[in-house]
TORPA-4810 file (N, C-alpha, C, O; in nm, 3 decimals):
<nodes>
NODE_1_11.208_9.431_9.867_11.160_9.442_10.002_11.009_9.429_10.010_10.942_9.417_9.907_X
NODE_2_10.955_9.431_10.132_10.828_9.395_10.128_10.736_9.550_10.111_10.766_9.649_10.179_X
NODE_3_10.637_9.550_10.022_10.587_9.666_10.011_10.508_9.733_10.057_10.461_9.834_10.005_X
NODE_4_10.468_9.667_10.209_10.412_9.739_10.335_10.546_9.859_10.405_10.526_9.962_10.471_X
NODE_5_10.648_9.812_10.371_10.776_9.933_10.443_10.773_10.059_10.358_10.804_10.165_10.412_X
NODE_6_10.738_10.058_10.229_10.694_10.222_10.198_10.559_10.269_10.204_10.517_10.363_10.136_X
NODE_7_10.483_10.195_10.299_10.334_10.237_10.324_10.374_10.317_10.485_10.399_10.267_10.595_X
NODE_8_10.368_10.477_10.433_10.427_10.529_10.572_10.324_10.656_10.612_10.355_10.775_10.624_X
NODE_9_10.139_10.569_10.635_10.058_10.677_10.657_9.973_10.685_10.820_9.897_10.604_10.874_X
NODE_10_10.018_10.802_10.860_9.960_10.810_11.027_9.856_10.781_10.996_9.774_10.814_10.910_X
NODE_11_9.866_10.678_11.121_9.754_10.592_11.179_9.694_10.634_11.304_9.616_10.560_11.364_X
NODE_12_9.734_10.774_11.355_9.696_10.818_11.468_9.527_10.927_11.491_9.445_10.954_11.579_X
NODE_13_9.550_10.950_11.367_9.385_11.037_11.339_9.261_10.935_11.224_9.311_10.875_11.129_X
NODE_14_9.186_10.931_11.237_9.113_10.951_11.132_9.040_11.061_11.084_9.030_11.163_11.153_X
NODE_15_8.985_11.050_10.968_8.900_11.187_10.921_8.750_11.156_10.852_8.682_11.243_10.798_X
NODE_16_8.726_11.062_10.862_8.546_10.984_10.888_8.527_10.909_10.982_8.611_10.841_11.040_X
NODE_17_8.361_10.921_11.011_8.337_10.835_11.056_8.215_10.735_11.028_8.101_10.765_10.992_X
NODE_18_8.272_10.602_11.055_8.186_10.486_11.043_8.118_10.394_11.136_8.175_10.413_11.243_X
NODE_19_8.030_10.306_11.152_8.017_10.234_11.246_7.820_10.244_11.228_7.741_10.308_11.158_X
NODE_20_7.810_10.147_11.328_7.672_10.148_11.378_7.664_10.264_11.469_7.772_10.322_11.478_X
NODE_21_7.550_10.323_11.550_7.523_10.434_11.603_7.532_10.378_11.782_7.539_10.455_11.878_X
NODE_22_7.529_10.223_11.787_7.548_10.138_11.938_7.684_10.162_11.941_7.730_10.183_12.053_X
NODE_23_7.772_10.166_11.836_7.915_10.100_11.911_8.023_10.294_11.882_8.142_10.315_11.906_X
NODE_24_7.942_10.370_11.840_8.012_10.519_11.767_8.011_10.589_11.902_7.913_10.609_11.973_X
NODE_25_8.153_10.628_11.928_8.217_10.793_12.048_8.101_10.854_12.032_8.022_10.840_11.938_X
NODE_26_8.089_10.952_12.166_8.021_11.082_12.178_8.121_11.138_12.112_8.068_11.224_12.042_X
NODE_27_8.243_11.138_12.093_8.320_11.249_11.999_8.252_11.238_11.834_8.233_11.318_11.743_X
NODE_28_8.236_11.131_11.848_8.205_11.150_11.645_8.100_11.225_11.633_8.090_11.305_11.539_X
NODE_29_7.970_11.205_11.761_7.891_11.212_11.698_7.858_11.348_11.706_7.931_11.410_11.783_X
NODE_30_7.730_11.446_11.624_7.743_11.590_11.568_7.741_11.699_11.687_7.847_11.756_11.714_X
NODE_31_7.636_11.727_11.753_7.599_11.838_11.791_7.693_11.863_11.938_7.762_11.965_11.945_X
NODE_32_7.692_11.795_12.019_7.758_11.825_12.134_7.941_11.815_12.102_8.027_11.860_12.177_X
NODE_33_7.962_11.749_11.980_8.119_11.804_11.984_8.121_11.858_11.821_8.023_11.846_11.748_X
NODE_34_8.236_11.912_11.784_8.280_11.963_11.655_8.368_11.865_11.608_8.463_11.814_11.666_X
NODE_35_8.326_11.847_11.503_8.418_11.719_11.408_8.514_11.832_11.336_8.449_11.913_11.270_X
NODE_36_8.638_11.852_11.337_8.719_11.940_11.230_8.817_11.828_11.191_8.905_11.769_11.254_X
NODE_37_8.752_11.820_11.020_8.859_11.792_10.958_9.022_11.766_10.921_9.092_11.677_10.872_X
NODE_38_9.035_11.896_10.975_9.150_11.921_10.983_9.211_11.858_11.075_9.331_11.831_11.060_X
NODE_39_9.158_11.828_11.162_9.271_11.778_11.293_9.230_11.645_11.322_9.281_11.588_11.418_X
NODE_40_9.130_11.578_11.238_9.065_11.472_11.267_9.056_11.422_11.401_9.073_11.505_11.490_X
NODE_41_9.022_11.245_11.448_8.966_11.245_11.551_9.079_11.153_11.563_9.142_11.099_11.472_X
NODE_42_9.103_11.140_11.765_9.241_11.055_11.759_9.188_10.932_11.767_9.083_10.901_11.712_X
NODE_43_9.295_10.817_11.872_9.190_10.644_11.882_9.147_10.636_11.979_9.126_10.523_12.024_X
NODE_44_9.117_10.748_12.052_9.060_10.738_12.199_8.908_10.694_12.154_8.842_10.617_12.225_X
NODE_45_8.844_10.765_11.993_8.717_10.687_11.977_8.703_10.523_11.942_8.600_10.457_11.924_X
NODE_46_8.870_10.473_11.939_8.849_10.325_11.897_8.861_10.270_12.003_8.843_10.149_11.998_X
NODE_47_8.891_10.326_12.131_8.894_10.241_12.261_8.717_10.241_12.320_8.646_10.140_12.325_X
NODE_48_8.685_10.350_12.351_8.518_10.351_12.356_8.429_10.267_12.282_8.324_10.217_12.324_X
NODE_49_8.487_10.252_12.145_8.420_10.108_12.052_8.461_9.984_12.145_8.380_9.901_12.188_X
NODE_50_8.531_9.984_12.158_8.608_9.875_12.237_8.560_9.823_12.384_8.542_9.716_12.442_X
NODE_51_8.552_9.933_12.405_8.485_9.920_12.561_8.295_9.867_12.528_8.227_9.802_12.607_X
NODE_52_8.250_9.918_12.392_8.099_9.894_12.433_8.120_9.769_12.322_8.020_9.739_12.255_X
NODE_53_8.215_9.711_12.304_8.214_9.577_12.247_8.211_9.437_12.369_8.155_9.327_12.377_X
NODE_54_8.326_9.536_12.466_8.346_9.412_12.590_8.254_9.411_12.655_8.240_9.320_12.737_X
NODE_55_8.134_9.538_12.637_8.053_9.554_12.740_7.926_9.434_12.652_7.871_9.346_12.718_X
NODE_56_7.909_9.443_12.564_7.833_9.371_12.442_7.859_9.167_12.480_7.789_9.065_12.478_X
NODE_57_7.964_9.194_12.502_8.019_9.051_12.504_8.034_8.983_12.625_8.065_8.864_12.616_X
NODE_58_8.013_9.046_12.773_7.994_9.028_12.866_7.797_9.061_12.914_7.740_9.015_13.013_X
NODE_59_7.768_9.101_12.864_7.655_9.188_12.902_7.502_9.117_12.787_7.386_9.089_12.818_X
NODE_60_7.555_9.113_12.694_7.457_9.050_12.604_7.394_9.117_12.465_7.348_9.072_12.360_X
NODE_61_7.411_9.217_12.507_7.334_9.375_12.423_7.457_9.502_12.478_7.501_9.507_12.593_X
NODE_62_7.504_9.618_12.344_7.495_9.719_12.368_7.476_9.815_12.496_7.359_9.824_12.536_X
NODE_63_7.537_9.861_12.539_7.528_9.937_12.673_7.402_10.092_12.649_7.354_10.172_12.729_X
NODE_64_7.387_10.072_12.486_7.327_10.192_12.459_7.191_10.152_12.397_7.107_10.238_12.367_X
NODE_65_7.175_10.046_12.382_7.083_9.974_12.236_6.932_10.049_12.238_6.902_10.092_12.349_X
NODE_66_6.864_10.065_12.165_6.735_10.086_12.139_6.698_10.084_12.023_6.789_10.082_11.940_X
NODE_67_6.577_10.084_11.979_6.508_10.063_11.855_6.524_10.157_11.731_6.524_10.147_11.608_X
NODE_68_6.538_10.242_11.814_6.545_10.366_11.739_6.664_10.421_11.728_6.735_10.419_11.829_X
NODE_69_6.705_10.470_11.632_6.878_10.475_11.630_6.893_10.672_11.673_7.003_10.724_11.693_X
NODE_70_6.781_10.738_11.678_6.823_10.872_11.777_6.789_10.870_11.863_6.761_10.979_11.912_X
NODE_71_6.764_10.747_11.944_6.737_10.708_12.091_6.878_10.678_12.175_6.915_10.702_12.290_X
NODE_72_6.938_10.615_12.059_7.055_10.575_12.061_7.196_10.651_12.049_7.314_10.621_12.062_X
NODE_73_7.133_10.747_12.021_7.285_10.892_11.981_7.248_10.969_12.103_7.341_11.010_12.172_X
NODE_74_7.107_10.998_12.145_7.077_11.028_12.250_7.176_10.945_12.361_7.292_10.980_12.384_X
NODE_75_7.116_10.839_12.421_7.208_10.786_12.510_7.379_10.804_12.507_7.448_10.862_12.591_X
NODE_76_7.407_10.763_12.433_7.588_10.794_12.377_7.574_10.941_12.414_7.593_10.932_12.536_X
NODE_77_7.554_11.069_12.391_7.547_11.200_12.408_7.522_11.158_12.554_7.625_11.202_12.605_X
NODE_78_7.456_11.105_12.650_7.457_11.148_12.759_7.464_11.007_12.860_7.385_10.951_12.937_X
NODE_79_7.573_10.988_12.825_7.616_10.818_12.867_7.677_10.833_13.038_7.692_10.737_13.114_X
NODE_80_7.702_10.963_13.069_7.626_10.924_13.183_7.549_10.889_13.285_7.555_10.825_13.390_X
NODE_81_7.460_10.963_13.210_7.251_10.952_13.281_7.274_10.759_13.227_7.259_10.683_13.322_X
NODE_82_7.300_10.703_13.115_7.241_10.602_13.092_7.294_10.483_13.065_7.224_10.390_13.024_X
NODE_83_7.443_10.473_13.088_7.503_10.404_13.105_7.465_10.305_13.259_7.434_10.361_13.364_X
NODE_84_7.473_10.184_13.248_7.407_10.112_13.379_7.499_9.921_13.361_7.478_9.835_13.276_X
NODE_85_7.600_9.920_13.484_7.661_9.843_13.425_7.615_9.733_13.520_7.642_9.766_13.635_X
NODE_86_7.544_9.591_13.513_7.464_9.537_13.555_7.499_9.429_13.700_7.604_9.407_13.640_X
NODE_87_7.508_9.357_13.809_7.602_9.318_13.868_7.572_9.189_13.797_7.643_9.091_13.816_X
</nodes>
C-alpha cells in the first residue's frame, strides 16, 4: 500500500512557530497572547497568513511592512489601529 496511509498525524494544531514577522498571527506572537504548548495553536493562524498574502498580492506590499521588524509585531499586535485596506 502506499505509505502515506500509515502517516496518521493531526494536522489540526501546530506547536512552533515560523514565518517572517509581515505574514505571522497576533496569536503566535509573545506578549499579548500565551503560546501553550500543550494545546498548541489551531489553522486559524494559517488563514491570517493567507489573508496578508492576498492582501500582498493585490496590494503590492504587506498590510503590516516596515523596516524594522518590532515595528512590525507592533502593527500585527494592534492590526486594528493599522490595518488600512486601500480603494
Amino acid at each position: 500500500g502506499d505509505p502515506r496511509d500509515n502517516y496518521k498525524r493531526n494536522r489540526k494544531l501546530a506547536y512552533s512557530a515560523v514565518g517572517t514577522p509581515d505574514y505571522v498571527a497576533p496569536e503566535v506572537q509573545g506578549k499579548s497572547t500565551i503560546f501553550n504548548k500543550c494545546s498548541g495553536l489551531e489553522e486559524i493562524v494559517d488563514w491570517w497568513s493567507m489573508g496578508v498574502i492576498l492582501y500582498e498580492m493585490l496590494v503590492g506590499y504587506p498590510p503590516f511592512v516596515s523596516e524594522e521588524s518590532s515595528v512590525t509585531w507592533h502593527k500585527i499586535q494592534n492590526w486594528r489601529k493599522h490595518l488600512v485596506i486601500p480603494k
